[in-house]
C-alpha positions in Angstrom: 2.2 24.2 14.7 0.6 21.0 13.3 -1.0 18.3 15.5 0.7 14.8 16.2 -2.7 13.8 14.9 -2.5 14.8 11.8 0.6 13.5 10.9 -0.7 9.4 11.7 -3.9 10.6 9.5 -1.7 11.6 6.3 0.8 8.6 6.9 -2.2 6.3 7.3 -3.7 7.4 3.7 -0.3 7.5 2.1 0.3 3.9 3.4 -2.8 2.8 1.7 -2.2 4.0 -1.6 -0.8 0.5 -2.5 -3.2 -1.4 -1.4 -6.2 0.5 -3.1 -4.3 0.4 -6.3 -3.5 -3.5 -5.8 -6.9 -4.0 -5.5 -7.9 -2.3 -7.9 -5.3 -2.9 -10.9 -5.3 -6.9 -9.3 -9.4 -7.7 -10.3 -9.2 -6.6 -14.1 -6.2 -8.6 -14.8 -7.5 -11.1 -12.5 -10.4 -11.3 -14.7 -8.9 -11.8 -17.9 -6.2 -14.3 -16.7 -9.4 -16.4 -15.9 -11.0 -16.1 -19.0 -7.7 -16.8 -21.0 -6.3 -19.9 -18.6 -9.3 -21.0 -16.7 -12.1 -19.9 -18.7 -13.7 -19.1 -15.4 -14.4 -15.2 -14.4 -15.0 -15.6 -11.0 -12.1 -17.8 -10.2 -9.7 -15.4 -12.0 -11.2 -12.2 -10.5 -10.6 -14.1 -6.8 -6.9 -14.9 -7.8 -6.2 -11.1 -9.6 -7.9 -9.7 -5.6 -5.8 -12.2 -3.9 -2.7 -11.3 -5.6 -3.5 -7.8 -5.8 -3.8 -7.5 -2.2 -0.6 -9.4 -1.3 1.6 -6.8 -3.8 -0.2 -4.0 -2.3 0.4 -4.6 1.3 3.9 -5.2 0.2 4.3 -2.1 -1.5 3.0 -0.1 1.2 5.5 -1.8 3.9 8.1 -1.1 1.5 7.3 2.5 1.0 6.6 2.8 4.9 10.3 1.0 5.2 11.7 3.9 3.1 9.8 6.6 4.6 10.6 5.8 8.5 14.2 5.5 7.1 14.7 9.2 5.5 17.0 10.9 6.5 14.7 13.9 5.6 12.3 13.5 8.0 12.1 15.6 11.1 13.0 14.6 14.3 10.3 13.4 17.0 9.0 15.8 19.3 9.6 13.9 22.1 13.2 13.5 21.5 16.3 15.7 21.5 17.3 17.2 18.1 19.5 15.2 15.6 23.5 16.8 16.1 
């Protein structure tokens, strides 16, 4: 039997797999935008974060959306069983 506890702890890291890879995909291009329209690193490498984290968060709320929303998922414990 698996503890409630363990379920938050994988959904937590699985909701922040967008984030991390917003992060970290949103600096490099961030960088090289600035140096091709700005010709300023650290401005570029603010925006790239900035953006990054914005799609990030939203691709983790989106992924949450779907995964509260399967119709795989089991039923709570606390509740009766689905008919």
């Amino acid at each position: 039997m698996t503890d409630p506890g363990e379920k938050s702890e994988k959904s937590a890291k699985e909701t922040q797999n967008g984030l991390v890879m917003g992060i970290a995909l949103g600096i490099p291009f961030g960088m090289v935008a600035g140096l091709l329209f700005f010709d300023n690193l650290g401005l570029g490498m603010g925006l790239g974060l900035s953006l990054g984290i914005a799609i990030g968060v939203a691709i983790d709320a989106q992924n949450k959306k779907k995964a509260d929303a399967s119709p795989d998922a089991p039923p709570e414990a606390d509740g009766p069983p689905a008919p």
